[in-house]
Each structure stands twice: as structure tokens, then as C-alpha cells.
C-alpha positions in Angstrom: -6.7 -8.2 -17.3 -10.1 -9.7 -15.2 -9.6 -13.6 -14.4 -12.5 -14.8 -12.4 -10.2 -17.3 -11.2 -7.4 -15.1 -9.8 -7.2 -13.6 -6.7 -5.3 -10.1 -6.5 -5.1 -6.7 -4.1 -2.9 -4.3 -1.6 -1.2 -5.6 1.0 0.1 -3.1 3.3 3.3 -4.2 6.0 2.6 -2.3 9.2 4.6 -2.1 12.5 7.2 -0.6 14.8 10.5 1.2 13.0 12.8 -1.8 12.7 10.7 -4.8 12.8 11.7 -6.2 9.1 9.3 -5.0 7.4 11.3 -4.0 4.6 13.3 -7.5 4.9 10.1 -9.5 5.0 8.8 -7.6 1.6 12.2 -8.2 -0.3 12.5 -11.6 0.8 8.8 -12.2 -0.4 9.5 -10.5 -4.0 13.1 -12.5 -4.3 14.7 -9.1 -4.7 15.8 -6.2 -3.2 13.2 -3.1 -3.6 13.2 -1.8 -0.1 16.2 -0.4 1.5 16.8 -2.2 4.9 19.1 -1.1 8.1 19.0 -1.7 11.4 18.2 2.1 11.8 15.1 3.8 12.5 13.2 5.6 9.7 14.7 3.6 6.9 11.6 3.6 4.9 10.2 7.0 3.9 8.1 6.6 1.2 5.5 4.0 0.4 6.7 1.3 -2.0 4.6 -0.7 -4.1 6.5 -4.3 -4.5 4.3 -6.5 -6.8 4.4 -10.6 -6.1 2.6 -13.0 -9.2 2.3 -15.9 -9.3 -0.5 -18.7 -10.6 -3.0 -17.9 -7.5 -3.3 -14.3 -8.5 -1.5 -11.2 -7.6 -0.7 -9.2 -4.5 0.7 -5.6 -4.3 2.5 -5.1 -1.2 2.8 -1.4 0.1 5.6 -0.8 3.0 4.9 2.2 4.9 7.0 4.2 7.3 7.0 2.8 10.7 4.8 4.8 13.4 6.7 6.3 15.8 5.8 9.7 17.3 6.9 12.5 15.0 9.5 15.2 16.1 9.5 17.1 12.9 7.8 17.6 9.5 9.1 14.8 8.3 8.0 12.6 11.3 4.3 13.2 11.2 4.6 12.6 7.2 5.4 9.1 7.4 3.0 8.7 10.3 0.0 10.3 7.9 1.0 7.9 5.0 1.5 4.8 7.5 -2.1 5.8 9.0 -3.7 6.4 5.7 -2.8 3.5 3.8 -4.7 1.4 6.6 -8.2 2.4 5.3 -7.1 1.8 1.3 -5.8 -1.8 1.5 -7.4 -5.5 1.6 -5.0 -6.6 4.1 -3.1 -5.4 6.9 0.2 -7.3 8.4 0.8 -5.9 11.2 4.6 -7.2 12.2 5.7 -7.2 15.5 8.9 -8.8 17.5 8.9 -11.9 18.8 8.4 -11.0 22.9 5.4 -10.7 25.2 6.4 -7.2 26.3 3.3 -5.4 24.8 4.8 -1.7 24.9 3.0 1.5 24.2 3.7 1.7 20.6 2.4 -1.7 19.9 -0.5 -0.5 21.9 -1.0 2.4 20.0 -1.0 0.5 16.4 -3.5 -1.8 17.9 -5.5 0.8 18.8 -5.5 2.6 14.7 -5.7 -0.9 14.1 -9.3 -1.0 16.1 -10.6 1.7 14.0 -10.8 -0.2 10.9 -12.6 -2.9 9.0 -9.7 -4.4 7.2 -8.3 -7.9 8.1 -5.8 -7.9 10.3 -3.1 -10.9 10.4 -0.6 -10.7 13.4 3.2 -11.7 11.9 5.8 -12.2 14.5 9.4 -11.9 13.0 12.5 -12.6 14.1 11.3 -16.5 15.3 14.5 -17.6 14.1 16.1 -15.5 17.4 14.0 -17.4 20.1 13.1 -21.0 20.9 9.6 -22.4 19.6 7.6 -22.6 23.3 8.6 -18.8 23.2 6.4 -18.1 20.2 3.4 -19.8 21.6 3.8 -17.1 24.9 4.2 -15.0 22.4 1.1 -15.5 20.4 -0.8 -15.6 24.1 0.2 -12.5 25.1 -1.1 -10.7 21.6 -4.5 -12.6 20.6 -6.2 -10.6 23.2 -5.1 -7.1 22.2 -7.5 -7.2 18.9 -9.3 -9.6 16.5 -6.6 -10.9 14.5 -7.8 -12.9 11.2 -4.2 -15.2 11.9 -1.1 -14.7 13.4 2.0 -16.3 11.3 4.8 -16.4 13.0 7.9 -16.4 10.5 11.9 -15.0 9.6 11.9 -12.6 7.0 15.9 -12.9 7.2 16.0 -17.1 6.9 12.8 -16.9 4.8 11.2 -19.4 7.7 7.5 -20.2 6.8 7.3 -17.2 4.1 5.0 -19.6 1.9 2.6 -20.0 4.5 2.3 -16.5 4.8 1.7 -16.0 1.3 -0.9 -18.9 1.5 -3.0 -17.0 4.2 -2.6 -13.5 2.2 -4.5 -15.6 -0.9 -7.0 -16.6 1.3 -8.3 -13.4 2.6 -7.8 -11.6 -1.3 -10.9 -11.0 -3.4 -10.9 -12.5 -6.9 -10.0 -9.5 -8.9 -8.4 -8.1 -11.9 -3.6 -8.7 -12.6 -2.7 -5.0 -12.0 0.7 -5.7 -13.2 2.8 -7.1 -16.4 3.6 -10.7 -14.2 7.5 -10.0 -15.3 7.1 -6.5 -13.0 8.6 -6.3 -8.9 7.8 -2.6 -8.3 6.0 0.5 -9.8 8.8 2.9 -8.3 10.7 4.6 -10.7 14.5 4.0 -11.1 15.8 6.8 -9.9 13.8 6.4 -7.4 15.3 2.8 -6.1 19.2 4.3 -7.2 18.4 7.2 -4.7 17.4 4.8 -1.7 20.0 2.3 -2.9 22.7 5.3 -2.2 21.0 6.1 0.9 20.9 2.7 2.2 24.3 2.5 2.0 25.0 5.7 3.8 22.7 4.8 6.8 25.0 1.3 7.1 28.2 3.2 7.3 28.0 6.9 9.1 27.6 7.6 12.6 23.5 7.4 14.5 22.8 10.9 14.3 23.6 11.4 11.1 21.0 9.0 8.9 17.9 10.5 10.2 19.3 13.9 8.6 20.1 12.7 5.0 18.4 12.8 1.8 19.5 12.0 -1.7 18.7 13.9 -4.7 19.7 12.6 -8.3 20.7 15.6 -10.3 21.2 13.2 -13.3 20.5 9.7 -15.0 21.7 9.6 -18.2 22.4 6.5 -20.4 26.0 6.1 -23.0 27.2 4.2 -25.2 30.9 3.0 -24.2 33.6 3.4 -26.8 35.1 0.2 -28.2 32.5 -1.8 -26.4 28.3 -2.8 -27.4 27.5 -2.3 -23.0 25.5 0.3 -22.3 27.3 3.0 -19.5 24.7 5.1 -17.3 25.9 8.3 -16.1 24.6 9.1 -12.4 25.2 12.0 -10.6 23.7 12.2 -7.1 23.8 14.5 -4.2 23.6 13.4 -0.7 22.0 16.6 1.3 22.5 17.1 4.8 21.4 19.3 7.8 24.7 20.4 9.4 28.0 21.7 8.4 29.8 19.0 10.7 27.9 16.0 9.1 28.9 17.2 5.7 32.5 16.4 6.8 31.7 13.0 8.2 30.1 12.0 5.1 32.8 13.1 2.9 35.4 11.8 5.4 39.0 12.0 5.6 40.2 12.5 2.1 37.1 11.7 0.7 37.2 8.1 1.7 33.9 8.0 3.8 32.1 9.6 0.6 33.8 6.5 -1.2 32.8 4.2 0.4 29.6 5.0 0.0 29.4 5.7 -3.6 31.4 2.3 -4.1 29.0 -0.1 -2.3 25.8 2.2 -4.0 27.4 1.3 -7.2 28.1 -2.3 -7.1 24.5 -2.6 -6.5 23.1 -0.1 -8.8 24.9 -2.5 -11.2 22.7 -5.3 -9.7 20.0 -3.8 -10.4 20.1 -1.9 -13.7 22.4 -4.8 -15.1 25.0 -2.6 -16.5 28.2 -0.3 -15.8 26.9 2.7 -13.8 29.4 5.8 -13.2 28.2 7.4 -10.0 29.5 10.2 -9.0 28.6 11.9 -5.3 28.4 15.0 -3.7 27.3 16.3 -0.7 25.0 19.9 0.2 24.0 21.3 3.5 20.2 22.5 3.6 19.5 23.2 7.1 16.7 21.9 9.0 15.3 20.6 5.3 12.8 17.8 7.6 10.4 21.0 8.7 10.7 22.5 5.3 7.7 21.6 3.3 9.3 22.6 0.2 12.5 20.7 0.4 10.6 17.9 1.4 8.4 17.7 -1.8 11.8 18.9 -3.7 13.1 15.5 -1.9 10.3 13.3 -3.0 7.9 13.2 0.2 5.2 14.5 -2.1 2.1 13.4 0.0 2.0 16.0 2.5 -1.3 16.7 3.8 
């Protein structure tokens, strides 16, 4: 649908692993679509989140954050972060709020350089320092490149979010509603359960365990309950690993880890499909699965180039 008076286009979120990137899309949306943690590599994939309202529309896309890649897996998520920088409208480029300009900032600036795309500077995280520190902070970075604004804001409090979204509908063509207005994301559902059940494992196993976890749904299948008109879904996932010895911290003593996690998944796969789910987890081992291009498309991380 073409409204000559509606503004619309891609929005990509681009910064450091950590920065709130996924936080700052869900809070825009008013629901969860992104996994957050405070772990590295919690977004994998791109996700298209999808914000309507009577000034147009804007399709956000979250990449991975750039980091330097160790594996397979590494430089994917750096090729789709990179790559999704030359197909957008807009970049926001999110960084912390401190005047510390370390390499990998420096090196985002510098992808950042090579393109023609609007850039607008968002410093996060303003809720964690006092206001005179913000305006050292905006010093230090309106040097570094040719920044169309810099909003500073808190993705977590939701602090000057609407000002944000004000700038991002002032540097978006008039164009064309992509989206039904009622939609928040083009990802499929098993898609969302599969990073809802991931999310929760990165929140309660060990550091070096998250980075080497996938999740797989084997099956999604929809019931009706006896005795009752509510709808029942069936889910059966598997959460795959790359070492014997994390298979047994996920499943934990007695099972209780694996739990755990499949009873906080649930509670919000309930959220979000708005019936009872049954979930019921397992967990594989598949060795060094991040360097194996085929267990990586298997897995979902289908744009390997």
C-alpha cells in the first residue's frame, strides 16, 4: 500500500556485542522479539521488528555485533552485520556512554566511512551516568565521522525513545507500508520459540558454555485439550552442544538445570503464542558444529557467503 504521505524503510541497529541493541529494538516495538543477555553474541541472525504508526512505517533489522571472528560462526555474523550497512536507509550506530573510543568502535567507524547511508550516533545506557557526562561524551565522538544526530537515550528506562523515533522519521523517504500495521516481526514462530529457549539458557549456564549452543525445534504441533475449547501446542526442542561436559551442565543434577530452562522458556512461549505450550527439552552433542557449514545452515545461519 503507496501513501504519498507516509514515510517508511530499514533501519538497521549497529554496534559493539552488548550495547542494547536488542533492548533498544524491543523496547521500541513494546514487545519482546529479540533475545537480550548480558552475554556476548546473543543475536545471531538478523531480525526484522516492524514499528507503525500514523507517520509511516519503519523496519528495524538487529544484526550481530562486530567483534572479530574466531570461527565459522564468528565471521557469519560479521558478513551479515557488514552487509546489511549498504541495504538500509538508516544506520544507528549504538555505542556506551564513555569517551574511551576503543579499537572496535574505531573499526565500526571506519565500515561506517565507507558508506553513503545516514549515520545517527545513539549513546545508551544514559540512565548509568550523570548528564555533563553525556555532553563529554558526545565531544569525544562527533569527530570520529559525519554523524546525521547523535541521540543519546536508555533502551532499559525507555528515556527519550520518542525522540529517537522522531529523528528516524525525519531521515525516511516517503514510501510504500511493507507490513499489515497489526504485525511486530516477519520471523517465523519457531523461529522466536527457538531464541526464546536459548535466551533463557544463556541467562542461567556457566560463560563458556552460551557461545556453544544452538537450539533446534524437532516439532511444533498444535491440539486440542480434552474437556477444555484452549488450544495446547506441542513443542519439542533440542538444545545442541559442542562438548560432552556441557551436555551435563545443561542437563544438571537430576535434570534440574535442563528445568529450569525449559520452565522459564515456557512461561514465555505462553506470552507469546497466548496459549498452553508443552515443551519438552533435550539436549545433543555436535562437536565443533560453529566451523561446520552444514550444521550451521541445519541450525538456521542460512546466509553464509
Amino acid at each position: 500500500m503507496y501513501d504519498n504521505n507516509k514515510k517508511s524503510g530499514f533501519v538497521t541497529l549497529i554496534g559493539r556485542p552488548n550495547v542494547g541493541k536488542s533492548t533498544l529494538m524491543n523496547h521500541l516495538i513494546g514487545q519482546k522479539i529479540a533475545i537480550t543477555s548480558n552475554k556476548p553474541q546473543t543475536t545471531r541472525n538478523r531480525i526484522r521488528a516492524i514499528f507503525t504508526d500514523e507517520r509511516g512505517q519503519i523496519i528495524f533489522v538487529d544484526t550481530p555485533g562486530i567483534h572479530k571472528a574466531k570461527n565459522k560462526l564468528g565471521q557469519f555474523m560479521v558478513n551479515v552485520a557488514e552487509k546489511t550497512l549498504r541495504e538500509v536507509d538508516i544506520v544507528l550506530w549504538l555505542v556506551e556512554p564513555t569517551t574511551f573510543i576503543g579499537q572496535g568502535e574505531r573499526y565500526i567507524a571506519e565500515q561506517l566511512s565507507k558508506i553513503k547511508t545516514p549515520v545517527i550516533l545513539v549513546i545508551n545506557k544514559v540512565d548509568t551516568v550523570n548528564k555533563t557526562e553525556i555532553l563529554s561524551v558526545i565531544d569525544a565522538y562527533k569527530d570520529i565521522l559525519d554523524f546525521a544526530e547523535i541521540v543519546p537515550v536508555s533502551a532499559i528506562k525507555g528515556d527519550n525513545t520518542d525522540e529517537l523515533l522522531n529523528v528516524l522519521f525525519k531521515y525516511l523517504p516517503y514510501g510504500p507500508i511493507y507490513y499489515d500495521e497489526d504485525t511486530v516481526t516477519d520471523q517465523p514462530e519457531r523461529q522466536i520459540v527457538a531464541e526464546l529457549i536459548r535466551e533463557k539458557a544463556l541467562h542461567f549456564l556457566d560463560e563458556e558454555i552460551p557461545h556453544g549452543i544452538a537450539v533446534s525445534i524437532e516439532q511444533m504441533v498444535e491440539r486440542k485439550k480434552e474437556g477444555n475449547n484452549k488450544d495446547i501446542i506441542d513443542i519439542h526442542a533440542t538444545i545442541i552442544c559442542e562438548k560432552d561436559s556441557h551436555k551435563g551442565i545443561i542437563i544438571g543434577k537430576g535434570g534440574s538445570m535442563l528445568k529450569k530452562i525449559g520452565t522459564h522458556a515456557r512461561t514465555e512461549i505462553e506470552n507469546l503464542l497466548d496459549c498452553q505450550v508443552n515443551l519438552q527439552l533435550w539436549v545433543k552433542v555436535k562437536k565443533d558444529w560453529r566451523d561446520s557449514d552444514f550444521l550451521l545452515k541445519n541450525y538456521g545461519f542460512t546466509d553464509m557467503e
